[in-house]
Residue frames relative to the residue before (quaternion, step in Angstrom):
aa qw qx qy qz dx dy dz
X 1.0000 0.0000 0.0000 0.0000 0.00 0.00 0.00
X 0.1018 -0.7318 0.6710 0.0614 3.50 -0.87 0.45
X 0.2121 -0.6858 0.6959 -0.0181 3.07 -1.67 0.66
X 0.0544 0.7864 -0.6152 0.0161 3.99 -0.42 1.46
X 0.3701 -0.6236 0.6749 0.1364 3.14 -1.20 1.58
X 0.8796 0.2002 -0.1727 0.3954 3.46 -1.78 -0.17
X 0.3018 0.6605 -0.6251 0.2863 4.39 1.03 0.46
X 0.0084 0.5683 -0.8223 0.0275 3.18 -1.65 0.77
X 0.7050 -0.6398 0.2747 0.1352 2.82 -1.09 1.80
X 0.7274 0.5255 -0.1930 0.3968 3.49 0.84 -1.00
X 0.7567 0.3605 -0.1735 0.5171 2.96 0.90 -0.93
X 0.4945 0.6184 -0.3586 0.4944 3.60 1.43 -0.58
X 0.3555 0.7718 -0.4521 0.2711 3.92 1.11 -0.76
X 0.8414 0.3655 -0.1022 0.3846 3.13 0.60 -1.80
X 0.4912 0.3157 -0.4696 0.6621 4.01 1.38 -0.06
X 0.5982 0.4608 -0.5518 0.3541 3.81 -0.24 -0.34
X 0.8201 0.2800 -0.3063 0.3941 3.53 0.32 -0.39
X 0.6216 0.5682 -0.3994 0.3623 3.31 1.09 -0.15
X 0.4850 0.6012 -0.2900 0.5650 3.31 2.01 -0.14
X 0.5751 0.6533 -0.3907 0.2997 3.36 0.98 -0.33
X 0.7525 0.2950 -0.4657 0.3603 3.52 0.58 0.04
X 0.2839 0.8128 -0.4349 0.2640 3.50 1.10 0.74
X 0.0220 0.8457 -0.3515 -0.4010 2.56 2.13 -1.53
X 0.2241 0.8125 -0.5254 0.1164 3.56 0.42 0.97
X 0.3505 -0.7683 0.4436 0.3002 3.74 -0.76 0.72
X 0.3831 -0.8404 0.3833 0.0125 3.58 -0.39 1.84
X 0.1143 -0.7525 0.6481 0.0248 4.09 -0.47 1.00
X 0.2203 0.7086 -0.6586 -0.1246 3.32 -0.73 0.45
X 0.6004 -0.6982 0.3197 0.2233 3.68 -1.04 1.00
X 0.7430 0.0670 -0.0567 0.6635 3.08 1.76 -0.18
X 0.1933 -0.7963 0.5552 0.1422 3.66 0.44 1.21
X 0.9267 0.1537 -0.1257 0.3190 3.71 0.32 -1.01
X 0.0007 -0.8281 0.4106 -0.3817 2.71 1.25 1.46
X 0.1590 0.7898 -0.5923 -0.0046 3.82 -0.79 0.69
X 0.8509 0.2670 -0.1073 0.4395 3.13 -1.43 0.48
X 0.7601 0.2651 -0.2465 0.5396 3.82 1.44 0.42
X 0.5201 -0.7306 0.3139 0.3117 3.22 -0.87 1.03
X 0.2546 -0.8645 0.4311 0.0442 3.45 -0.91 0.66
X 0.2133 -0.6269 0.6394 0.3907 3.95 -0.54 -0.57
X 0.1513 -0.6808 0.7096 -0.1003 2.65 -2.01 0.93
X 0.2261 0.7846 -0.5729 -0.0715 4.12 -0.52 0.91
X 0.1184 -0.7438 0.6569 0.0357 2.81 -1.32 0.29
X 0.3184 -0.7200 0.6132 -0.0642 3.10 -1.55 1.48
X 0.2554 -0.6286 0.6805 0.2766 3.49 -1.62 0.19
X 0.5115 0.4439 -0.4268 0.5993 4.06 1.12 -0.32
X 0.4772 -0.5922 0.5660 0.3181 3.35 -1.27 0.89
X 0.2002 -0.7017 0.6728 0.1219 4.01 -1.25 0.84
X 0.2124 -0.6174 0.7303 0.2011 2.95 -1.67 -0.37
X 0.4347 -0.6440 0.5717 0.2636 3.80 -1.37 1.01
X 0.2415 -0.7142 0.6436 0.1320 3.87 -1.10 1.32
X 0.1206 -0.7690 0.5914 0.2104 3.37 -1.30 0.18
X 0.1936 -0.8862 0.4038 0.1188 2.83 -0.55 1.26
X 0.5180 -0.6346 0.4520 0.3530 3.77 -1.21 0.05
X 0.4280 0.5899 -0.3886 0.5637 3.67 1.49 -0.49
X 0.6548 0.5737 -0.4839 0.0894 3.98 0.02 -1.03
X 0.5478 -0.6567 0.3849 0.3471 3.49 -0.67 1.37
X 0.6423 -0.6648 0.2435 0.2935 3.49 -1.07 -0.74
X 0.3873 0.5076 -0.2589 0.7248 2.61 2.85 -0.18
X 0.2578 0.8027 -0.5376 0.0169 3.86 0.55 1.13
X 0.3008 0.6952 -0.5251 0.3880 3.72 1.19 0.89
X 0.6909 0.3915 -0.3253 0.5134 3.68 1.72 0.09
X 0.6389 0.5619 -0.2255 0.4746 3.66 1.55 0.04
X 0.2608 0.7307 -0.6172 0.1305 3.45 -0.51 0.64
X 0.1658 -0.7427 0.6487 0.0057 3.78 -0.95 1.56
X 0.0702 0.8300 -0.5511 0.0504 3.24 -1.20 0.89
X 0.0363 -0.9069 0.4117 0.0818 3.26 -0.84 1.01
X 0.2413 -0.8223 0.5148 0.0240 3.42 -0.89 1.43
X 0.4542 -0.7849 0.4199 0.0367 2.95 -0.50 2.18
X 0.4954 0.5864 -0.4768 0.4282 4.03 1.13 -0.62
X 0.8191 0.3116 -0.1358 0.4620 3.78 0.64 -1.46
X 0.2426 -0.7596 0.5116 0.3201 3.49 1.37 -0.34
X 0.3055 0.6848 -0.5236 0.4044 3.37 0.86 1.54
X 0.1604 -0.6545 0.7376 0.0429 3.33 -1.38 0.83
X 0.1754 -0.7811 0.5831 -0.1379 3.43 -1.43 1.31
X 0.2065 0.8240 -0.5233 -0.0674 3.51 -0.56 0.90
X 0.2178 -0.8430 0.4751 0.1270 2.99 -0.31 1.19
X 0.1722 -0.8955 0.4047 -0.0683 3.81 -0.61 1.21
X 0.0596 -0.8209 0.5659 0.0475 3.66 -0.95 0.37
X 0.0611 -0.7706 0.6324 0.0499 3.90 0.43 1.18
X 0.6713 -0.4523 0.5768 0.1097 2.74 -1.93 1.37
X 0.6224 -0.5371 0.5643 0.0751 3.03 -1.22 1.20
X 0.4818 -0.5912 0.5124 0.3948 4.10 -0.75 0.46
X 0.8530 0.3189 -0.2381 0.3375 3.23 0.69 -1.23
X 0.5216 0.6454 -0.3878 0.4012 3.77 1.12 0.17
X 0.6560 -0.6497 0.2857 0.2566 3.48 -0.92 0.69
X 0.6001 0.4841 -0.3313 0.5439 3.15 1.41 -0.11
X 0.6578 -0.5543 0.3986 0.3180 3.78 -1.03 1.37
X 0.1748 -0.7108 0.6561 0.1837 3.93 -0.63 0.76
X 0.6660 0.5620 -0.2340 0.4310 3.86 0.95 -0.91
X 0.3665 0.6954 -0.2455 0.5673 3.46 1.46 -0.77
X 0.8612 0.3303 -0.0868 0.3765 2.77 -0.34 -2.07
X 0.4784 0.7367 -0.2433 0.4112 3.91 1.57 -0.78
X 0.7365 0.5407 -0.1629 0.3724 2.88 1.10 -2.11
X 0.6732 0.5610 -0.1584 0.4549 3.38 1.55 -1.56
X 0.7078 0.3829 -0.4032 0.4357 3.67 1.32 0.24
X 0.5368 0.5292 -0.4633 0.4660 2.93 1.15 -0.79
X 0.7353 0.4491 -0.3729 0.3443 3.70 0.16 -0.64
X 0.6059 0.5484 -0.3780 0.4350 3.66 0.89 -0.25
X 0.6406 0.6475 -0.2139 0.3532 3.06 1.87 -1.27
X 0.4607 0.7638 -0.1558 0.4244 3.12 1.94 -0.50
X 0.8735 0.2400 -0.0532 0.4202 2.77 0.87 -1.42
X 0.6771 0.5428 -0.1827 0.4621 3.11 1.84 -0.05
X 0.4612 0.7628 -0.3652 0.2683 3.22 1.61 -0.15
X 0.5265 0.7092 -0.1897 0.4288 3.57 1.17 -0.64
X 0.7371 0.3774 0.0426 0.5589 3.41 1.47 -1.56
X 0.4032 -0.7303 0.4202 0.3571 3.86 -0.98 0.51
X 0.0908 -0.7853 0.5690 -0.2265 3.01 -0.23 1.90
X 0.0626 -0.7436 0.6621 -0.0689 3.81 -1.07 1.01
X 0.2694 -0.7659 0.5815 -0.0525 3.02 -0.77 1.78
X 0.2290 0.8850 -0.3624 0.1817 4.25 0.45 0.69
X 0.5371 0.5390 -0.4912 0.4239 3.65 -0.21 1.76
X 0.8443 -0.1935 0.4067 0.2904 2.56 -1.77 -0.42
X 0.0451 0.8132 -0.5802 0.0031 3.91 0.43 1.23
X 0.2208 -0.7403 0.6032 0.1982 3.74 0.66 -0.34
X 0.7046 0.4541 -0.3135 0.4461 3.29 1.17 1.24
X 0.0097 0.8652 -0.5005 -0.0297 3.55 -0.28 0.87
X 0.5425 -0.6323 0.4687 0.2936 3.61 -1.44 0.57
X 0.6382 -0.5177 0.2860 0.4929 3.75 -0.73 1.00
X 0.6000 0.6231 -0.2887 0.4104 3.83 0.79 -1.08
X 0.7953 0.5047 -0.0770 0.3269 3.47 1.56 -0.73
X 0.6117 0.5886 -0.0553 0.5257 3.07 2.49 -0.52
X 0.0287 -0.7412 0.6252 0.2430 3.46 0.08 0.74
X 0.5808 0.4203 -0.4631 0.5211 4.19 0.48 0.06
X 0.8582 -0.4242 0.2058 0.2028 2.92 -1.72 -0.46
X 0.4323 -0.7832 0.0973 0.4362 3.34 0.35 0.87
X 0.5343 -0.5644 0.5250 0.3470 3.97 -0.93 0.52
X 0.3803 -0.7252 0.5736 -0.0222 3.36 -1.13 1.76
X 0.5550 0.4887 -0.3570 0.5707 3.58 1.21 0.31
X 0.6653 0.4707 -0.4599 0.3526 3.84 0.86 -0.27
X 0.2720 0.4933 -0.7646 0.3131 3.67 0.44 0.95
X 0.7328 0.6018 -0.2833 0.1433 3.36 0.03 -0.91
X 0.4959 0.4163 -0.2608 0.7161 3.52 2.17 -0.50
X 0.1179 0.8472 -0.3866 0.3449 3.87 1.15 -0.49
X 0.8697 0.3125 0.1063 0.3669 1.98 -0.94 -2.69
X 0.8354 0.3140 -0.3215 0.3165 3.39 0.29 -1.11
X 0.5671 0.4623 -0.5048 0.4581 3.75 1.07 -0.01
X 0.5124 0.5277 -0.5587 0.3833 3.92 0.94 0.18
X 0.5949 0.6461 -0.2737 0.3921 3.54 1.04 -1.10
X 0.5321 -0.5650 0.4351 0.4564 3.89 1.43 -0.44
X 0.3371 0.6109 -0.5460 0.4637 3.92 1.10 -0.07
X 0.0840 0.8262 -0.5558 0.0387 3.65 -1.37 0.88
X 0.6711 -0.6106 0.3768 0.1865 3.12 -1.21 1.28
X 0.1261 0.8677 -0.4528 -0.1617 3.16 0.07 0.68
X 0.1508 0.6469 -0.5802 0.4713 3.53 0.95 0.80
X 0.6585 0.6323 -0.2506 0.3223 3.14 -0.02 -2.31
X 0.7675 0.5110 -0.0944 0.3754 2.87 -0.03 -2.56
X 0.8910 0.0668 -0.1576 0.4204 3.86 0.81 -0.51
X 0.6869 0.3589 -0.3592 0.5199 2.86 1.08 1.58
X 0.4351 -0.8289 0.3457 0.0644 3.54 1.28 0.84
X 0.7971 -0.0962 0.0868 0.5898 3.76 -0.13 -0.57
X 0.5936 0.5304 -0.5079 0.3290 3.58 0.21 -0.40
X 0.4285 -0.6205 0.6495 0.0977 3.51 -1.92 1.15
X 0.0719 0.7695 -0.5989 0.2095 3.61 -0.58 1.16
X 0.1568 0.7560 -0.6351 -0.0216 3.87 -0.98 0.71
X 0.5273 -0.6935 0.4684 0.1469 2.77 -1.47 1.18
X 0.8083 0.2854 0.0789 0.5089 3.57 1.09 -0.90
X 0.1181 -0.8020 0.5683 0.1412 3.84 0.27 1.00
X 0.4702 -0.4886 0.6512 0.3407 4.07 -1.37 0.15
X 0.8542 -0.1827 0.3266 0.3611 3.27 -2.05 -0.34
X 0.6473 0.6021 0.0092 0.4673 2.83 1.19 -2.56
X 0.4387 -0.7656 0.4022 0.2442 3.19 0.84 -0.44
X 0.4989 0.6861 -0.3255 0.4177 3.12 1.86 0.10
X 0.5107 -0.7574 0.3848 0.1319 3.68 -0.78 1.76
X 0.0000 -0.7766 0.6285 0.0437 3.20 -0.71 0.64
X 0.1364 -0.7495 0.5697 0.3085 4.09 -1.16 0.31
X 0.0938 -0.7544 0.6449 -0.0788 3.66 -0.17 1.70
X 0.8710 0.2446 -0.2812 0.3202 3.63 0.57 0.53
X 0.1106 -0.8524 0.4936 -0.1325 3.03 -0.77 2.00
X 0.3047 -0.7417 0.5444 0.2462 3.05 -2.02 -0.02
X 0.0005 0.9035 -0.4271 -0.0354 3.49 0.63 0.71
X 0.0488 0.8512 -0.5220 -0.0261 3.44 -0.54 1.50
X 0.7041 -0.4453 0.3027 0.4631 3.26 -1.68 0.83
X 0.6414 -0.6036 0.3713 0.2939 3.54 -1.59 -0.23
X 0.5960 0.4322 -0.2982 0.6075 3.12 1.24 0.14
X 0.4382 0.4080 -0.4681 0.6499 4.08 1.16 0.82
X 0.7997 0.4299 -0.4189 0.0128 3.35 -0.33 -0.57
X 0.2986 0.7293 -0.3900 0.4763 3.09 1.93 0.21
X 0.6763 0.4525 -0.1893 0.5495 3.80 1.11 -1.03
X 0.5014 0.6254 -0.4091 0.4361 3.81 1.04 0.49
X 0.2893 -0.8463 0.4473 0.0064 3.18 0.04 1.77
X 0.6998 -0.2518 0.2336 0.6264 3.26 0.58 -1.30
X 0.1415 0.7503 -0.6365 -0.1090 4.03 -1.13 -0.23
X 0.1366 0.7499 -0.6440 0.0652 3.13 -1.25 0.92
X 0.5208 -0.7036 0.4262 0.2282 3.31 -1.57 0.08
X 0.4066 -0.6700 0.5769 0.2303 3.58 -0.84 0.77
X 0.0843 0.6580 -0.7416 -0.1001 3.97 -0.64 0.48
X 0.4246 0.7005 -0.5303 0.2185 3.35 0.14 -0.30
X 0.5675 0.5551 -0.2937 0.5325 3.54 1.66 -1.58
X 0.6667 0.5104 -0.3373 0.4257 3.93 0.40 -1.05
X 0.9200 0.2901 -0.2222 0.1415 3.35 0.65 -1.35
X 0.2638 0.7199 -0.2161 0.6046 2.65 2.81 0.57
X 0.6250 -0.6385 0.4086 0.1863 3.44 0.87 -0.16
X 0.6308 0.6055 -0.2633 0.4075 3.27 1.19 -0.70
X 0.7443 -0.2286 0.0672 0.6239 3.58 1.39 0.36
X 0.5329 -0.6883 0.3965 0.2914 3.14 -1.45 1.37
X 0.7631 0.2998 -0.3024 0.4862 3.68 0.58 0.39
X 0.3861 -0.7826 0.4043 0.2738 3.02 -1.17 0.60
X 0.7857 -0.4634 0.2363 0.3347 3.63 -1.47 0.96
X 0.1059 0.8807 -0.4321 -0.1625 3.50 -0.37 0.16
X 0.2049 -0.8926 0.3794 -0.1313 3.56 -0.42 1.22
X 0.2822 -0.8126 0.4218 -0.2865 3.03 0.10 2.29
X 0.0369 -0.9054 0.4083 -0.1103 3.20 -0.48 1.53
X 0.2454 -0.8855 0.3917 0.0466 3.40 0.25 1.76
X 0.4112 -0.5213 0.7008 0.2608 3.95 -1.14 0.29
X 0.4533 0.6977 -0.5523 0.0514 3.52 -0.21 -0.29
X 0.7938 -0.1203 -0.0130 0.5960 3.64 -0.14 0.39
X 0.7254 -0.1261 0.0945 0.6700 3.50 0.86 -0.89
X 0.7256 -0.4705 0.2034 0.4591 3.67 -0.70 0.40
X 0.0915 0.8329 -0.5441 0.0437 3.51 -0.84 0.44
X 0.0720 -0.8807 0.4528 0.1187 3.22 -0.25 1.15
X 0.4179 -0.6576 0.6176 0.1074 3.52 -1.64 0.56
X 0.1168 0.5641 -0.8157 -0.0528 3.72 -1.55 0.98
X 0.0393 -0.5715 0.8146 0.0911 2.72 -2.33 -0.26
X 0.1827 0.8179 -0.5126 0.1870 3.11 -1.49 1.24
X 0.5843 -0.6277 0.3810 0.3456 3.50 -1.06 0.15
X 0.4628 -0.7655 0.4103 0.1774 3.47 -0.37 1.03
């Protein structure tokens, strides 16, 4: 499964089709969307598109899906940036609340969070991570984190050059036993092929099944 943060449709055309003989089955959250960044997932298990009551109001960055072979639910996300016009709190409010209701169930939370825990920032720290915080008090779990313990890794550097890890996979508590392995590709960042690097997340779920998420 993959999960593409920042996809604008038009240009995305051309990786959408070069994915095509993968035959994966393709959601984008805003197909006719231009000129703004979007999510996009895509599966080889056949999914279905949830609506959800939690969906923020910038939901061209939200797209929930659920995939009935693994009895798995996926939301694949892109929070807004403080400084962009679309509500980052808002957008906070609408996971934590999904997080609420999904915590119980096998539920994968996987993008771009544009949020990192103090432990994660070599700049200053991000005033929105009560809000990931909260939900790893709540038993939600890092699964980066979870399969890699002390080590310091960043997915995304600033101007300043100062690292931050703003991309996660955050699974319910009853997945995290099914956390295989997760790590990060810089190679993709330092190639150019996107300011962040790939991250790649390896479920147990009936039989193996693996998860990215990235910046188009």
């Amino acid at each position: 499964m993959l999960v593409l943060t920042e996809f604008r449709p038009v240009p995305g055309k051309a990786l959408l089709s070069a994915l095509r003989p993968l035959n994966y089955q393709v959601t984008e959250a805003s197909p006719d969307s231009t000129g703004v960044n979007t999510v996009c997932v895509l599966s080889v298990e056949p999914h279905r598109v949830v609506k959800s009551k939690s969906t923020p109001r910038s939901s061209h960055r939200w797209v929930e899906v659920y995939l009935p072979g693994s009895d798995l639910r996926v939301l694949g996300v892109h929070v807004p940036n403080q400084t962009e016009v679309w509500d980052k709190r808002d957008f906070w409010v609408g996971i934590e609340a999904f997080a609420r209701v999904r915590r119980d169930r096998r539920t994968v939370i996987l993008g771009d969070l544009n949020t990192a825990l103090d432990e994660d920032c070599e700049g200053d720290p991000i005033r929105e991570a009560v809000y990931l915080k909260r939900m790893v008090a709540t038993g939600w779990v890092d699964a980066w984190r979870q399969a890699n313990l002390d080590k310091r890794e960043f997915s995304w550097y600033s101007h300043r050059n100062n690292g931050f890890r703003l991309d996660h996979c955050l699974v319910s508590p009853t997945l995290s036993p099914a956390v295989s392995s997760a790590r990060y590709r810089h190679d993709v960042r330092g190639e150019g092929l996107s300011d962040h690097s790939l991250l790649c997340v390896e479920l147990s779920v009936n039989e193996s099944c693996v998860f990215a998420g990235h910046d188009d």
